[in-house]
C-alpha positions as a Markdown table, in Angstrom:
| # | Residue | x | y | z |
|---|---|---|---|---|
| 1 | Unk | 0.0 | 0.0 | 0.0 |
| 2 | Unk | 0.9 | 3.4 | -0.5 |
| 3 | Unk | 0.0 | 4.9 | 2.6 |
| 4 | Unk | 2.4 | 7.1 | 4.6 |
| 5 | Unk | 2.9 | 4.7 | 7.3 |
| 6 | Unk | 4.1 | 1.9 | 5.5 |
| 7 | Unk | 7.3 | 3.7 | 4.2 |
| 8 | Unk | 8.0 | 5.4 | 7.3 |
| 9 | Unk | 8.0 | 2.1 | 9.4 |
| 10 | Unk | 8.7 | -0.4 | 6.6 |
| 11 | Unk | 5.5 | -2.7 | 6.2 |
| 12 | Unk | 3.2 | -3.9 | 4.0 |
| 13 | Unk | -0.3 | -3.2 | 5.8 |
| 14 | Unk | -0.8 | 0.4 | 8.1 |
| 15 | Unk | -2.2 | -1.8 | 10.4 |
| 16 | Unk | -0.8 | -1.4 | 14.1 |
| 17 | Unk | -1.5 | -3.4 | 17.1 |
| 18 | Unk | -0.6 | -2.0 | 20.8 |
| 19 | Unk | -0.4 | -5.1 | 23.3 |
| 20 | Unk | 1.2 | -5.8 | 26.6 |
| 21 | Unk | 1.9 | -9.2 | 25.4 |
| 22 | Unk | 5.5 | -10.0 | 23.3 |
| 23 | Unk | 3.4 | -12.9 | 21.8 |
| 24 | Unk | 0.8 | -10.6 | 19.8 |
| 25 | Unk | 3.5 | -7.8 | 18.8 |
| 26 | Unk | 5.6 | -10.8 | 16.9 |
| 27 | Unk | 2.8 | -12.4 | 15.4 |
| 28 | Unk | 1.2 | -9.1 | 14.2 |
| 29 | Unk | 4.7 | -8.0 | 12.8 |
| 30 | Unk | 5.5 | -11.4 | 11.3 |
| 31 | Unk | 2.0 | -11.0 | 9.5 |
| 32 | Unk | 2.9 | -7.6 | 7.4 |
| 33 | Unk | 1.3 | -5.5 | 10.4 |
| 34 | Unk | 3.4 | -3.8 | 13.1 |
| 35 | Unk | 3.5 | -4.3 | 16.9 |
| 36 | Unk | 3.6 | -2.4 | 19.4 |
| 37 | Unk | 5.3 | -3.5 | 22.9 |
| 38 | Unk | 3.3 | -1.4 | 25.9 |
| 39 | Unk | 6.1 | -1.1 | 28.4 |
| 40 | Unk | 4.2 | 0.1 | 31.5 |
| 41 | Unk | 4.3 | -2.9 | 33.9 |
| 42 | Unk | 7.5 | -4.1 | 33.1 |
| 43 | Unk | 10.6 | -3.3 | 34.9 |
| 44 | Unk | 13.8 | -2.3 | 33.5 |
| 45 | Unk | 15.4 | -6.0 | 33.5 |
| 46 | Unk | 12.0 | -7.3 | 32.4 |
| 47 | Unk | 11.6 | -5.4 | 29.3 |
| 48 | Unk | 15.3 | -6.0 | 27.9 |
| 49 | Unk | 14.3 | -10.0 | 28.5 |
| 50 | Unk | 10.9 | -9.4 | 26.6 |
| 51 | Unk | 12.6 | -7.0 | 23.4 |
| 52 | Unk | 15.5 | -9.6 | 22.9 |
| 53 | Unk | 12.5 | -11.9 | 22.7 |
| 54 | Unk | 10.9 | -10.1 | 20.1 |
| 55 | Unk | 13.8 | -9.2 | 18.3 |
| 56 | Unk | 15.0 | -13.5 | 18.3 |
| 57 | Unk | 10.9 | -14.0 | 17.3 |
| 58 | Unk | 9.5 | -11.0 | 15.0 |
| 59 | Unk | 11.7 | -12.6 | 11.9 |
| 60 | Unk | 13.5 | -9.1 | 10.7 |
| 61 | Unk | 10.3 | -7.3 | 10.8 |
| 62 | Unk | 10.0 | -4.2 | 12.5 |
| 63 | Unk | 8.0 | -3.4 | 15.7 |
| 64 | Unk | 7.9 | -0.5 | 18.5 |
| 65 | Unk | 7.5 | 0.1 | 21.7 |
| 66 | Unk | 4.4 | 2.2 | 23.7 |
| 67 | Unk | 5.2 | 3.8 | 27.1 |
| 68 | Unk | 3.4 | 5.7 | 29.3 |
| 69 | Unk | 4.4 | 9.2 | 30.6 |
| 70 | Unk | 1.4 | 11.5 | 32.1 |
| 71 | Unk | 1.7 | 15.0 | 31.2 |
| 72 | Unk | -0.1 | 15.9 | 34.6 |
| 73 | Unk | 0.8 | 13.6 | 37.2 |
| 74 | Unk | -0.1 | 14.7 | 40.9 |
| 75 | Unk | 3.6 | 13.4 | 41.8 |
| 76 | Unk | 4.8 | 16.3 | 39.3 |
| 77 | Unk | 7.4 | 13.7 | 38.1 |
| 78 | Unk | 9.4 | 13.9 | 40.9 |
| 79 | Unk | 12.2 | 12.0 | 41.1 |
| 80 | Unk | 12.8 | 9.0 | 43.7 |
| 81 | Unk | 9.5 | 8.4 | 44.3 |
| 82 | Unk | 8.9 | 4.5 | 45.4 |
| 83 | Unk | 6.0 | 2.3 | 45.4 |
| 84 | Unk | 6.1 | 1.6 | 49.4 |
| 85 | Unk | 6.5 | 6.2 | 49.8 |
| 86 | Unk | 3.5 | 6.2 | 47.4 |
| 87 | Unk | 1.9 | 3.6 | 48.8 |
| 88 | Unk | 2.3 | 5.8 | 52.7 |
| 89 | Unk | 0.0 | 8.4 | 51.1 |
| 90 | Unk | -3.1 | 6.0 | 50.4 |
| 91 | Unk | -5.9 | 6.9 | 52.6 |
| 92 | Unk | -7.2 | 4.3 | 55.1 |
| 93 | Unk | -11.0 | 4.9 | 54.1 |
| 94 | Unk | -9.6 | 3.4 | 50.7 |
| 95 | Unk | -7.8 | 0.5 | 52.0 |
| 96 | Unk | -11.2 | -0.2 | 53.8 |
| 97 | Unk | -12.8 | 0.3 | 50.9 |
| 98 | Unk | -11.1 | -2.2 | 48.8 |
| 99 | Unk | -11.0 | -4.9 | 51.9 |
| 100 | Unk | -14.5 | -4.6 | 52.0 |
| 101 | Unk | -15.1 | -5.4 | 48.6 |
| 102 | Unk | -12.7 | -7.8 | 48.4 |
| 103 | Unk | -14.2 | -9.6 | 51.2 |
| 104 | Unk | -17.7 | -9.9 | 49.6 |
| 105 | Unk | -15.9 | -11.4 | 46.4 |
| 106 | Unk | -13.9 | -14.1 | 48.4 |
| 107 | Unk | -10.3 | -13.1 | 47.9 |
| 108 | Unk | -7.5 | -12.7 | 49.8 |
| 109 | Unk | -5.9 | -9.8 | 49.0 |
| 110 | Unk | -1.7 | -10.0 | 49.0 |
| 111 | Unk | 0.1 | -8.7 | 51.9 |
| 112 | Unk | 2.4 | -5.1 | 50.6 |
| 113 | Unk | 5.5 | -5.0 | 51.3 |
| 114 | Unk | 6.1 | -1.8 | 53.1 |
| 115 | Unk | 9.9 | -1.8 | 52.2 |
| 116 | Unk | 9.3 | -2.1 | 48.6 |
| 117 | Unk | 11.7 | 0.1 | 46.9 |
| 118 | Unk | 10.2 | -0.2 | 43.4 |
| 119 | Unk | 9.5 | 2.6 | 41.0 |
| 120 | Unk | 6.3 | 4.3 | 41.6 |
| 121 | Unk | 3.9 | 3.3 | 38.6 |
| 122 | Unk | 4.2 | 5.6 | 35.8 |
| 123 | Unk | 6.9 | 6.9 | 37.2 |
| 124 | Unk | 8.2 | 9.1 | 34.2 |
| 125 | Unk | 11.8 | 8.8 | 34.4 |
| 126 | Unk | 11.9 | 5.0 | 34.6 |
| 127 | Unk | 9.5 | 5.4 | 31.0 |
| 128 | Unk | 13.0 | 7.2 | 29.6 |
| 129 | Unk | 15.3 | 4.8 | 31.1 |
| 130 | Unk | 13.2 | 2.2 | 29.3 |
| 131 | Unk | 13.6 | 3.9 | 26.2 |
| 132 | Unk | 17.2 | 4.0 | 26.4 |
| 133 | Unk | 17.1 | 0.0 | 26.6 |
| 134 | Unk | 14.6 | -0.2 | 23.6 |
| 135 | Unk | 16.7 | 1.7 | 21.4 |
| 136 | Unk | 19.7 | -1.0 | 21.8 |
| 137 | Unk | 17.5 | -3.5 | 19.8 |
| 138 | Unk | 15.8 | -2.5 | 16.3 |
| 139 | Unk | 12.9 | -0.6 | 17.1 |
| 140 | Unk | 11.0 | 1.1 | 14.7 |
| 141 | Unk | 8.8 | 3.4 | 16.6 |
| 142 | Unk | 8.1 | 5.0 | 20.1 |
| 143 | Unk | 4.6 | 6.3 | 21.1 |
| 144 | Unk | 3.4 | 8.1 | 24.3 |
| 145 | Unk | 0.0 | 8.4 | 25.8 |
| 146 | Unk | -1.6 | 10.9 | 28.1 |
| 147 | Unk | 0.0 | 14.1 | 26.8 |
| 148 | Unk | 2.6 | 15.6 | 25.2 |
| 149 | Unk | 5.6 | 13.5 | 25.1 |
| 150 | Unk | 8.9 | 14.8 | 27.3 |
| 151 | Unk | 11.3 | 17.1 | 25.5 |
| 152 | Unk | 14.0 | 14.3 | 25.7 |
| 153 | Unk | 11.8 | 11.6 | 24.4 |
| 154 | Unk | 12.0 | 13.9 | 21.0 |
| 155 | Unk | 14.8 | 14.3 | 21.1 |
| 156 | Unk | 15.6 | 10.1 | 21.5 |
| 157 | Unk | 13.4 | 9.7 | 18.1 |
| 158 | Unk | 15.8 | 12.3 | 16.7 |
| 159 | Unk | 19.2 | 10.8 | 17.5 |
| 160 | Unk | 18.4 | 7.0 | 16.6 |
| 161 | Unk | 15.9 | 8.5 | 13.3 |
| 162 | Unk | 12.7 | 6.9 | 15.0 |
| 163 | Unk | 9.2 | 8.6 | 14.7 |
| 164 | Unk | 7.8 | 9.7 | 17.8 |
| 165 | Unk | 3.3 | 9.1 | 18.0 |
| 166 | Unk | 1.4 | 10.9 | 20.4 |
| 167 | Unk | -2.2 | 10.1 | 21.2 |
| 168 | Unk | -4.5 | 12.5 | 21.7 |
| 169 | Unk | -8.5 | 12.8 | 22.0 |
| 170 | Unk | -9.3 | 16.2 | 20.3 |
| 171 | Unk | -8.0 | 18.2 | 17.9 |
| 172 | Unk | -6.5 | 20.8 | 19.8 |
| 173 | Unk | -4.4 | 18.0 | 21.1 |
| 174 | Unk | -3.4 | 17.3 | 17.8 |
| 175 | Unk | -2.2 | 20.3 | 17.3 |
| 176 | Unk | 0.0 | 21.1 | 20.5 |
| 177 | Unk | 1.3 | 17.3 | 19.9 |
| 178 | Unk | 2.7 | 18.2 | 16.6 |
| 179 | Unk | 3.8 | 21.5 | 17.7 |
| 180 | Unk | 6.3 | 19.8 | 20.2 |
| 181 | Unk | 7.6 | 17.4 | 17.1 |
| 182 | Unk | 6.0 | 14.5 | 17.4 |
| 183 | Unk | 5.9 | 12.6 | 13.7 |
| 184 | Unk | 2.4 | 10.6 | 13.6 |
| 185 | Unk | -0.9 | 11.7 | 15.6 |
| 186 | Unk | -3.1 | 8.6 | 17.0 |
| 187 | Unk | -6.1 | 9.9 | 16.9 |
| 188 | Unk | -8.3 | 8.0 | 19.7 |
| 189 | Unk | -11.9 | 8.0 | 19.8 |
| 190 | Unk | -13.8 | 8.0 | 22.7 |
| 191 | Unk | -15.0 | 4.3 | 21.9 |
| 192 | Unk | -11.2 | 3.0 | 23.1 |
| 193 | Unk | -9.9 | 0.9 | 25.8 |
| 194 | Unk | -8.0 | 2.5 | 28.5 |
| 195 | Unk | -7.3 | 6.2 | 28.7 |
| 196 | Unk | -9.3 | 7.5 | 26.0 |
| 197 | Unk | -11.4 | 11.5 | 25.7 |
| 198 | Unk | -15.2 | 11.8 | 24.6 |
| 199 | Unk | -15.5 | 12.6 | 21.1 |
| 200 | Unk | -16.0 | 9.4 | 18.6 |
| 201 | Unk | -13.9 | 8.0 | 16.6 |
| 202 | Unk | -16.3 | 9.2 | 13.8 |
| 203 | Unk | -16.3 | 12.6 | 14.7 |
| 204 | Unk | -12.2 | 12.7 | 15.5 |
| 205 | Unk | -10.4 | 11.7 | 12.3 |
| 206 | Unk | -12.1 | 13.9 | 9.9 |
| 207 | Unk | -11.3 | 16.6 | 12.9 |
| 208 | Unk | -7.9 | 15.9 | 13.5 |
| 209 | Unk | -6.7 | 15.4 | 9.9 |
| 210 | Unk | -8.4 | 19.5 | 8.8 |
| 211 | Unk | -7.1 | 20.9 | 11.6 |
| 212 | Unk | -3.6 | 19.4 | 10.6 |
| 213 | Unk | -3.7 | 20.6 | 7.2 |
| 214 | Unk | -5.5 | 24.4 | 7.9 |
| 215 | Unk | -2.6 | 24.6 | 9.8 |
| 216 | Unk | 0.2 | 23.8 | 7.5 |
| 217 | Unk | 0.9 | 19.8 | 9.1 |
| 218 | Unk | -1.3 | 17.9 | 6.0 |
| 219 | Unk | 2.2 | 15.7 | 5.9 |
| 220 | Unk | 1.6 | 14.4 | 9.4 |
| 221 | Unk | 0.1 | 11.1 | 9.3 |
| 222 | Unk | -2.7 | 10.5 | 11.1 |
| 223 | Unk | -4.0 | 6.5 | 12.4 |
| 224 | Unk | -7.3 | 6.5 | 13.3 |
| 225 | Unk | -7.7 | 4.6 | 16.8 |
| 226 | Unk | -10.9 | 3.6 | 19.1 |
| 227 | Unk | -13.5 | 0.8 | 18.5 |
| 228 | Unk | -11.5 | -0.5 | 15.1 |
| 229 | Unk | -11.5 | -4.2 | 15.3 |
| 230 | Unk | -12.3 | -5.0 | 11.3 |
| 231 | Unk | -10.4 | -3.9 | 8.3 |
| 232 | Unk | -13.6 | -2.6 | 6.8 |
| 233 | Unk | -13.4 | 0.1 | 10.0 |
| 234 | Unk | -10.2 | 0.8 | 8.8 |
| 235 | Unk | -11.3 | 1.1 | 5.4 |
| 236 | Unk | -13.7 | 3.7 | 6.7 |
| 237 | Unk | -11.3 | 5.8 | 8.8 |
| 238 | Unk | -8.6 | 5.8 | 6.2 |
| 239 | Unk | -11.4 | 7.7 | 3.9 |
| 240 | Unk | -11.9 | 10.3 | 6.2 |
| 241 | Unk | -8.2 | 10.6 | 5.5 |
| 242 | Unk | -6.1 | 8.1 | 8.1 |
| 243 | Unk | -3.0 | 6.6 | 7.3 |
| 244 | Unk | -4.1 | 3.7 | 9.4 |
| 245 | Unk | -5.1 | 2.2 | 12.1 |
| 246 | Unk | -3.8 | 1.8 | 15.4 |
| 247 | Unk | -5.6 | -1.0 | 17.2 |
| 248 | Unk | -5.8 | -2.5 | 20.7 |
| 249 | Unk | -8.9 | -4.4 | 22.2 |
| 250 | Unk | -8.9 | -6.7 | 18.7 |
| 251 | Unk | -6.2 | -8.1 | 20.1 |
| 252 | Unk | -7.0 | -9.2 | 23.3 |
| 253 | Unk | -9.3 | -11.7 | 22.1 |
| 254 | Unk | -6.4 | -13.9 | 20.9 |
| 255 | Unk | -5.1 | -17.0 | 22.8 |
| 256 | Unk | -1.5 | -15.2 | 22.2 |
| 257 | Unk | -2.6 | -12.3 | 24.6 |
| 258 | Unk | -2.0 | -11.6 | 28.2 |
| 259 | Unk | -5.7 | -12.0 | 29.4 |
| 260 | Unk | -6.9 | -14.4 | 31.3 |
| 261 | Unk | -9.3 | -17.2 | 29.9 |
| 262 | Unk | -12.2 | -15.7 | 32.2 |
| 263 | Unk | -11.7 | -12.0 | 30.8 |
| 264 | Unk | -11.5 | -13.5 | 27.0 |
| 265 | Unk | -15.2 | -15.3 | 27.7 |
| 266 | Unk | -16.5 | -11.8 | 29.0 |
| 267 | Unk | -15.1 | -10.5 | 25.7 |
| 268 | Unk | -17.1 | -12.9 | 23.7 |
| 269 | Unk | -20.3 | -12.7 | 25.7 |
| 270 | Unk | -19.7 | -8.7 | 26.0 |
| 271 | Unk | -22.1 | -6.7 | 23.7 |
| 272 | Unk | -20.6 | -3.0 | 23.4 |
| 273 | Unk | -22.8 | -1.4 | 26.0 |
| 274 | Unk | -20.7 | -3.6 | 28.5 |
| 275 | Unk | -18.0 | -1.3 | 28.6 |
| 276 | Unk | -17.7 | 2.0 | 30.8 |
| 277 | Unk | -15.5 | 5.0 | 31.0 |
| 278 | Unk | -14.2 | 4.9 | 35.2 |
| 279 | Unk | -11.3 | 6.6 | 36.9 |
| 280 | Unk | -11.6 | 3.2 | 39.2 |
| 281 | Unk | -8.1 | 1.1 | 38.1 |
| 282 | Unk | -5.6 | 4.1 | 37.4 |
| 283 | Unk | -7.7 | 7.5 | 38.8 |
| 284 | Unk | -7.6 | 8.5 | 35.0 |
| 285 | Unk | -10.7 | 8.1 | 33.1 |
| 286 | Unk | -10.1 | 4.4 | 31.1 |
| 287 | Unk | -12.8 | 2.8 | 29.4 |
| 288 | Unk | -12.8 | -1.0 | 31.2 |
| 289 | Unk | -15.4 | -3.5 | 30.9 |
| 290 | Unk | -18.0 | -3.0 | 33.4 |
| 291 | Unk | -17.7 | -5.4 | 36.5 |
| 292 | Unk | -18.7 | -5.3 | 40.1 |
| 293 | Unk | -15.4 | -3.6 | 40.5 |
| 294 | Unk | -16.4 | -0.8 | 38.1 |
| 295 | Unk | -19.9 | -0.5 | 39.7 |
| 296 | Unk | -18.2 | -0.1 | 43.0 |
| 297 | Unk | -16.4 | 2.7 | 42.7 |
| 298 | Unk | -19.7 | 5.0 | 41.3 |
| 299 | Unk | -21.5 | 3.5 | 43.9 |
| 300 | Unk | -23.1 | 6.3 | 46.5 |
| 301 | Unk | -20.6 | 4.6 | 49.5 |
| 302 | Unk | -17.4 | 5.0 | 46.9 |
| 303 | Unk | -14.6 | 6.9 | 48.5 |
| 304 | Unk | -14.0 | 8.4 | 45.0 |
| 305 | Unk | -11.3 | 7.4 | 42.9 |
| 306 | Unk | -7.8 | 8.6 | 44.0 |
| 307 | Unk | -5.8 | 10.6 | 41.5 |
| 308 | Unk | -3.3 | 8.9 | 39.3 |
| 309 | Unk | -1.0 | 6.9 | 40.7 |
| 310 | Unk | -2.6 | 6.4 | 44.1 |
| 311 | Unk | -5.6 | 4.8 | 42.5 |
| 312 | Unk | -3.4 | 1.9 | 40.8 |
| 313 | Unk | -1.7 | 1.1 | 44.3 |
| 314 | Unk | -5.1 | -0.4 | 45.7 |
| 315 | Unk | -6.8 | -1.2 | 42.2 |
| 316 | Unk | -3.8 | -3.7 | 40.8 |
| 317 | Unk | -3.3 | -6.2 | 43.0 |
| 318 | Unk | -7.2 | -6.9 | 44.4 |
| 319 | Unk | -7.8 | -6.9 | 40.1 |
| 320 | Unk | -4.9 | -9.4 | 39.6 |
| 321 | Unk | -6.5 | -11.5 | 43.1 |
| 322 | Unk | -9.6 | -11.6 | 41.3 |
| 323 | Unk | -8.4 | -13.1 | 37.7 |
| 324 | Unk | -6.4 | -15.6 | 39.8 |
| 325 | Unk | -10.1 | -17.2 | 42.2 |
| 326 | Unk | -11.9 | -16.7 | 38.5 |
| 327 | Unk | -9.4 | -19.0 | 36.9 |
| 328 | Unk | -9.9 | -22.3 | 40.0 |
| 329 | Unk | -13.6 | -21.5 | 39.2 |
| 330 | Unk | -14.5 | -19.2 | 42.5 |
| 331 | Unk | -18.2 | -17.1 | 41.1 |
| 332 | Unk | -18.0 | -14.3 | 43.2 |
| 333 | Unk | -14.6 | -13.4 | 42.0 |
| 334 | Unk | -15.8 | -13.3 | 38.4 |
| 335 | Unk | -17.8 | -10.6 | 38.8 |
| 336 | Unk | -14.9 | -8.5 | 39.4 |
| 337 | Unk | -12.5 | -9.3 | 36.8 |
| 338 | Unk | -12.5 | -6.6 | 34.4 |
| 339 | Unk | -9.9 | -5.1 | 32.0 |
| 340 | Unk | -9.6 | -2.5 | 29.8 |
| 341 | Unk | -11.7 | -2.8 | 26.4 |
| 342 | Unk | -12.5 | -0.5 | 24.0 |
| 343 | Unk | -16.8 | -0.5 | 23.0 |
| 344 | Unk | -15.9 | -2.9 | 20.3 |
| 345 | Unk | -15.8 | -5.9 | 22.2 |
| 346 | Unk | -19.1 | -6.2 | 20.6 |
| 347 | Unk | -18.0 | -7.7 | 17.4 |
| 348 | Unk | -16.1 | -10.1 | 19.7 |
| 349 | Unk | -17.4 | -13.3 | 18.6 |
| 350 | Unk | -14.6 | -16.2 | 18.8 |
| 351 | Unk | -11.0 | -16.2 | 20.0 |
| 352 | Unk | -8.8 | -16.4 | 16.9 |
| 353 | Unk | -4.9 | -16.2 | 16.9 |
| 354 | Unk | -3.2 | -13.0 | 15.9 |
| 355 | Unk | -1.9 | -14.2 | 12.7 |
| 356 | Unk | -5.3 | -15.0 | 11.5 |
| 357 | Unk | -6.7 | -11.5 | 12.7 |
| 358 | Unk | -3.9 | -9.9 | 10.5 |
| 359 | Unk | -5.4 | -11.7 | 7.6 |
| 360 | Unk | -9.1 | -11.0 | 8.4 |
| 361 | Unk | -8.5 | -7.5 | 8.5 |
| 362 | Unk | -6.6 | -7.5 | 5.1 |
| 363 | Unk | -9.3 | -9.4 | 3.9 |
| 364 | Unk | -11.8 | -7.1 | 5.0 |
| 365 | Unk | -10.1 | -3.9 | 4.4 |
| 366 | Unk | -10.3 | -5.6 | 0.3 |
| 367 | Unk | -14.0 | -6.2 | 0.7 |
| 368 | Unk | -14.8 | -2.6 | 1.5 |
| 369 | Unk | -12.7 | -1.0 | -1.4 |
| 370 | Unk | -14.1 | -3.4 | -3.5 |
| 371 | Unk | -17.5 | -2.1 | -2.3 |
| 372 | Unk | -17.0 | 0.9 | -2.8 |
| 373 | Unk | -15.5 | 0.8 | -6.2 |
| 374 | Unk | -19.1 | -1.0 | -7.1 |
| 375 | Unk | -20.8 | 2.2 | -6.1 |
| 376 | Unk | -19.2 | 4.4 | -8.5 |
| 377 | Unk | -18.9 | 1.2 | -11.3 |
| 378 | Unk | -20.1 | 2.4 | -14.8 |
């Protein structure tokens, strides 16, 4: 194809696939698509174990890596921050909050470790340190969510000639993002999982791509992102002038991914009214699919969500208690598994491997041109 994207990151299909999971990202690549690694719960050790992984797995194709750096963090990106002095600050009407609920979904919550001296989660300078790691192995891209990306994360795209993405939720966002020098715009529709603004995809791309070229940046390729699980979506958004898609939730309904079996049958049975937007996991608002833990925290008793990172401190580890009682079968615990899923877990209907979604979505995106060439046919 001749689409922007595919010369600036070498592949055949503008089809990009965020996941946590090394698995997907090599299989995507390895299928003329291109992964992306999210690095935010790995450790500095742990994500040089999981690129070298990649890199001995994707066959010679290129791939990225996705971290996470808040623009506005309540922390302020201080430096030295741990997870045991974050941790300190967590009010005890939350803590009760949490045992409460945990209690009433039979699980036993882990014991913390106040000593811990790890990072504080998205802690912004361990998000630079990993980018100094990834750009030892081949990568082809970086990307940053939740803002603007640091001044020196530009400037790594710069020195090693790797594009820097952005994503952003409106088109002012666009703007600013471009302004600062980042080289492709994901442009997220509200319909996304995780962190994700209001507007709809719909509504978005055909905004973000005009105000890009009234003001001078038509060259900046823009991949349309939110509620794109079929390559006749992607069809669609690269008519309202995308480069291509950047894709997530598609993804977690493939054995390769790093979901548990319980959360994959939610997926399936989900219908796209099943998902919510809720600060309740990170203390950002991240669309999730709605659980007893989601209901929870905008019930009338709810403590309120704590700002970002606070929120994750209490939220992680009851949510990772209740995938593990799910799995041996415990009912109560169920209800609470959740993760985050974009509103088009709706066309969920099988788990298929990644591979095969790779084709499906080249298939599909044909289907739809070829539609649309019939409507204009002589």
């Amino acid at each position: 194809m001749r689409s922007p994207i595919c010369a600036m990151l070498g592949i055949d299909f503008p089809l990009l696939a965020f996941s946590h999971c090394r698995d997907v990202v090599a299989a995507v690549s390895r299928a003329g698509g291109f992964g992306v690694l999210g690095a935010t719960a790995h450790t500095l050790e742990s994500l040089e174990a999981e690129l070298a992984w990649i890199d001995a797995h994707v066959d010679g194709k290129p791939y990225g890596l996705d971290v996470l750096i808040p623009e506005n963090l309540v922390t302020g990106g201080a430096k030295g921050l741990t997870r045991a002095s974050i941790a300190a600050q967590v009010p005890e009407a939350h803590r009760a909050f949490v045992r409460d609920l945990a209690g009433r979904h039979h699980l036993t919550l882990p014991e913390e470790r106040a000593d811990s001296t790890a990072p504080a989660p998205f802690d912004p300078n361990v998000a630079l340190e990993m980018l100094e790691i990834a750009f030892r192995h081949p990568i082809r891209l970086i990307a940053n969510a939740l803002g603007v990306p640091p001044r020196a994360m530009i400037e790594m795209g710069r020195a090693h000639n790797v594009p820097v993405a952005a994503l952003v939720g409106a088109k002012e966002h666009a703007l600013r993002q471009v302004a600062a020098g980042v080289d492709i715009i994901v442009a997220q529709g509200g319909e996304a999982g995780g962190h994700c603004g209001e507007v709809s995809t719909m509504v978005l791309i055909p905004e973000v791509v005009r105000a890009l070229d009234r003001a001078g940046h038509g060259d900046v390729p823009v991949l349309a992102a939110g509620g794109i699980m079929t390559g006749g979506q992607m069809a669609a958004a690269m008519a309202m002038g995308a480069a291509g898609a950047w894709t997530g939730s598609v993804w977690l309904a493939t054995p390769e991914s790093e979901c548990s079996d319980v959360f994959r049958d939610k997926m399936v049975a989900a219908s796209s009214r099943d998902t919510v937007r809720s600060k309740g996991r990170t203390g950002k608002p991240s669309r999730q699919l709605r659980s007893a833990w989601t209901d929870a925290w905008e019930a009338p008793d709810s403590p309120g969500a704590l700002p970002m990172p606070f929120q994750s401190i209490i939220s992680e580890p009851a949510i990772r208690a209740a995938d593990l009682a799910a799995e041996k079968g415990d009912a109560a615990a169920r209800e609470l598994v959740t993760y985050f899923v974009g509103q088009g877990v709706g066309l969920v209907e099988q788990v298929r491997g990644a591979g095969q979604v790779v084709q499906d979505f080249k298939l599909d995106f044909a289907e739809a041109l070829e539609r649309m060439e019939a409507l204009v046919a002589d």
